[in-house]
N, C-alpha and C positions, 0 to 999 in steps of 0.2 A: 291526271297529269297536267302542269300548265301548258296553257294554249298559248296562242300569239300575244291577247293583250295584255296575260300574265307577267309573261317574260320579257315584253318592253315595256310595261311598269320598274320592272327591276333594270331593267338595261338604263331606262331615265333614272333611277337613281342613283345607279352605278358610277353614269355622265356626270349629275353634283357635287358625289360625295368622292369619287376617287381618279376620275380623270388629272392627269398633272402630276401626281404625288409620286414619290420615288420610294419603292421597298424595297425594305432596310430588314425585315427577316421573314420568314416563311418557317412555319412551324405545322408537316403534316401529323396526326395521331391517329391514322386510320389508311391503311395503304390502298384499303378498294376505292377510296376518292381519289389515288392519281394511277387506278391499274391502266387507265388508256394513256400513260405517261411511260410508254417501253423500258425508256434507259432508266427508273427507278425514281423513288421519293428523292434521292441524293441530290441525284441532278435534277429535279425537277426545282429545288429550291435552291440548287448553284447556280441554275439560269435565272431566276428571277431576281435574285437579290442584287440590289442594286437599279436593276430599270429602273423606268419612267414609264408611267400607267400614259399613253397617247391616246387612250379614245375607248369610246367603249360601242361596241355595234353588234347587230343580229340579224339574223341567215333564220328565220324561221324560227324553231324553239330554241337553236342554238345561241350562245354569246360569247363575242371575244373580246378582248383586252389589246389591243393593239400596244407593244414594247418599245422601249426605245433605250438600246442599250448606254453604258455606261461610257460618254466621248462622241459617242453615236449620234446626226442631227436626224436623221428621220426613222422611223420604227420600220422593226425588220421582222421582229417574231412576235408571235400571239399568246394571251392567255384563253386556251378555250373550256367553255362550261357548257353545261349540260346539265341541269337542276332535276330529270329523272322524275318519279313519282314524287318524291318529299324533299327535294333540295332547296336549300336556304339561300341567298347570300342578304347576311346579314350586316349591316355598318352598326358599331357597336364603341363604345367609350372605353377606352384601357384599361380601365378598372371596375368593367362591366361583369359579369359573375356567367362562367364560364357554363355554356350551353351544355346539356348531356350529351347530344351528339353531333358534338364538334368535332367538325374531320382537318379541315385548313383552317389555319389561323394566319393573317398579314400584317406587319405592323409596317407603318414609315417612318420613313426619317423627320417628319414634322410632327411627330410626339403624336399628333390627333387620331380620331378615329380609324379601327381597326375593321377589317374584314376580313367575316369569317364565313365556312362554309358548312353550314351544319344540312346534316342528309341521315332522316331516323331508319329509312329503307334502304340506300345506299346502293341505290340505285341510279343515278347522278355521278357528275364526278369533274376532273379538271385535267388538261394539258396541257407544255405547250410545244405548240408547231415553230416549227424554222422558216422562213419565208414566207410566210403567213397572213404579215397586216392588212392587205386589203381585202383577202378570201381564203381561211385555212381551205387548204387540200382536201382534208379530209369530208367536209360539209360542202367541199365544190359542185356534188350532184344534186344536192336539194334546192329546187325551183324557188324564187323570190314568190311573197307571199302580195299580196293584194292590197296592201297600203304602199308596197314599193313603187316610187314615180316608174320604174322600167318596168313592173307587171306588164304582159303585154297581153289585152283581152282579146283581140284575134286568133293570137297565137293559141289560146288559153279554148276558145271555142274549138277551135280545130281537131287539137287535142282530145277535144272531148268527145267530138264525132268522132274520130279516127277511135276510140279505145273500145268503143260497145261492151261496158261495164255498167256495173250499177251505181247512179250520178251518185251517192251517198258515201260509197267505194273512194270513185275517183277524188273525191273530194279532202277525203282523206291520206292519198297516197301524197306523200313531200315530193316527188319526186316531179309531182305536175304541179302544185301551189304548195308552199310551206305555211307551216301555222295553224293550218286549222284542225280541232280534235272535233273528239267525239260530242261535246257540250255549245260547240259554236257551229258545227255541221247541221245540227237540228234545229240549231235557231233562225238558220239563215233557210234553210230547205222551210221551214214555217211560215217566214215572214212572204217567200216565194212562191206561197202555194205548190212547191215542188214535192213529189214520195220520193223518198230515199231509193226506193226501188227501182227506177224512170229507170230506162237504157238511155244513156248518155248517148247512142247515139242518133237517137230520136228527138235530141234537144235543138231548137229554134235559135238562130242566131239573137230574138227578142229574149227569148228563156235566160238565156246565158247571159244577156247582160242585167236582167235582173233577179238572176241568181247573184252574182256578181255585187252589184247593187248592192245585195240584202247583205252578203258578208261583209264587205266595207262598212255598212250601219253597223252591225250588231259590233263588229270587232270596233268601231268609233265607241257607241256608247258605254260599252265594257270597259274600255281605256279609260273615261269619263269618270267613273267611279271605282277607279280601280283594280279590275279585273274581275273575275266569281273566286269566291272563295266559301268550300262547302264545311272545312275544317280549320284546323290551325298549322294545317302541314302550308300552304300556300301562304304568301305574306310577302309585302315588299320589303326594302332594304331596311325598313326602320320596323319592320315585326309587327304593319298593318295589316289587316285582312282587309281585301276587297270585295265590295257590294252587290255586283250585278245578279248573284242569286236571286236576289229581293226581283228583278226584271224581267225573269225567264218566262218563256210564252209557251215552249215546248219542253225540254228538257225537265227531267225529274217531276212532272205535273199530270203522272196518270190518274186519272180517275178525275181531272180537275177539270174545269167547263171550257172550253178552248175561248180565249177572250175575243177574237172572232166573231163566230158562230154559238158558241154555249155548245158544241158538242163534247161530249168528256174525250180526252187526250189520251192514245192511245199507248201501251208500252209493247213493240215486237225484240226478239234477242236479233245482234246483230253484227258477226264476226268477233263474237264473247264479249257482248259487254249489251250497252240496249238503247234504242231508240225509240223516239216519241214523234206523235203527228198526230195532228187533227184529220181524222178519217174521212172529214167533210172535205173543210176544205184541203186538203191534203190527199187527193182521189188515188187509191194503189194504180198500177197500171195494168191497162188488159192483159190477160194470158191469150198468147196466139188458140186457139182450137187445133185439137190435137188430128195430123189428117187420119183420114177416113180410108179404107182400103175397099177397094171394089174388084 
C-alpha cells in the first residue's frame, strides 16, 4: 500500500498538473470507486462539475482537492482520495488510450490533460465532503505525519510512553503519526537501531528523537527518488515508478548481510504481513522471567 512519500509524490503532481483548472465532466465506470460518496455516482459528478481544482493537500495517506464552486471566491467542499492497495491517479492526454481499469475519468474546460483514476484492486476510491477545504471530517482523527511543520515531537514521545505497546505497533497506528506503513516502519526502526518489539513505554526521551530522526531521513530520501515502487501498481501522476527499493537496508532483504554489521537480515511475521531487522544491531528486547512461586 502507498506510504507517506508515495502519496506526496502524487499530491506534488496533482499541485502542477491540476490545481487552478475548472471541471467541465466527470465520467465514473466503476461505482466501488465513489461507494464512500453516499448520495451516489449522480451527485458525485453534479457536485463537481463546474468547480475550480483550489489546491491539492494530504492528511497522511489520504488527499484532497480543495473546490471552489461555480461564483464562489473561496473553496468550500473537497475532493477526497484514497489510492488503497493499487490506486492511480493518473494525468493523462485526451487522446491517451483508455486504461483497463479506469474507474474515474475528469476532463476541463481547458481542453488539456485529463485525470483519471484507475484502481485494478479497487480498493481505493473518491468523495466528496461539504465543508471540507481545510480538513475533511472524515480524516479529522488521523494525526499529521512527521514532515508536518505542527508534528509535535513531545506530544509524540508522551504518547508513546503513555501506550505501552509494541514501538513497531504504535508506529503504525495513524491515529498517533500518519504516514507511515509497514515498508518505511523498518527502515526507520533499522537506521535507529530500535526492535520493532521495544515497549514504547520503555522509550528514552533520546530514543524518540532519534527514532523520529530516522523517519524524517528515510521518508526525505524516498521523496528524493520518488517513492519505492515494488510493481507497476504504484506510479506517479505521469505512470513513473519510484526508486527507493534500489536503497532499502531492512525491508524485503532476509538472508542479505545487514550493511551495518554484515549480519544477515532477519524476516519475523507481524500482525499479517512481515518485518525485517538486523538481529545485531537491532537487539529483541528482554522477556521479563517469569515469577517464581514459593
Amino acid at each position: 500500500m502507498p506510504e507517506l512519500p508515495e502519496v506526496e509524490v502524487v499530491r506534488r503532481g496533482l499541485d502542477r498538473w491540476i490545481v487552478g483548472r475548472t471541471i467541465a465532466r466527470v465520467e465514473v465506470t466503476h461505482p466501488r470507486a465513489v461507494r464512500r460518496h453516499t448520495a451516489g455516482s449522480a451527485d458525485f459528478t453534479a457536485v463537481l462539475v463546474g468547480s475550480r481544482v483550489s489546491g491539492a493537500l494530504r492528511r497522511g495517506k489520504y488527499l484532497w482537492l480543495p473546490l471552489t464552486a461555480p461564483g464562489a471566491d473561496t473553496p468550500s467542499d473537497a475532493l477526497l482520495a484514497h489510492l488503497g492497495m493499487s490506486g492511480q491517479l493518473l494525468v493523462q492526454e485526451p487522446d491517451a488510450p483508455r486504461e483497463k481499469h479506469l474507474h474515474i475519468r475528469f476532463t476541463f474546460t481547458d481542453g488539456g490533460r485529463e485525470l483519471r483514476f484507475v484502481d485494478q484492486r479497487t480498493f481505493g476510491g473518491m468523495a466528496v465532503e461539504h465543508n471540507a477545504a481545510q480538513l475533511p471530517p472524515s480524516i479529522a482523527h488521523i494525526a499529521r505525519d512527521v514532515l508536518d511543520p505542527r508534528f509535535d515531537d513531545t506530544a509524540f514521545h508522551a504518547a508513546l510512553r503513555r501506550r505501552d505497546s509494541e514501538l513497531k505497533r504504535a508506529l503504525l497506528d495513524q491515529s498517533l503519526v500518519s504516514g507511515i506503513g509497514n515498508i518505511y516502519a523498518d527502515e526507520a526502526l533499522w537506521r535507529s537501531k530500535l526492535h520493532g518489539a521495544r515497549s514504547t513505554a520503555t522509550i528514552t526521551r533520546p530514543q524518540t528523537a532519534l527514532l523520529l530522526a530516522s523517519v524524517r531521513a528515510v521518508m526525505t530520501d524516498a521523496l528524493a527518488v520518488g517513492g519505492t515502487s515494488f510493481d507497476s501498481l504504484y506510479v506517479n501522476v505521469n505512470g513513473e515508478s519510484g526508486y527507493f527499493s534500489r536503497s532499502l537496508d531492512a525491508y524485503g532483504r532476509e538472508g542479505e548481510p545487514c550493511n551495518r554489521c554484515a549480519t544477515p537480515i532477519r524476516r519475523i511475521s507481524f500482525m499479517n504481513r512481515s518485518s525485517y531487522f538486523c538481529p545485531n544491531c537491532q537487539r529483541s528486547p528482554r522477556r521479563p522471567r517469569p515469577a517464581v512461586s514459593v
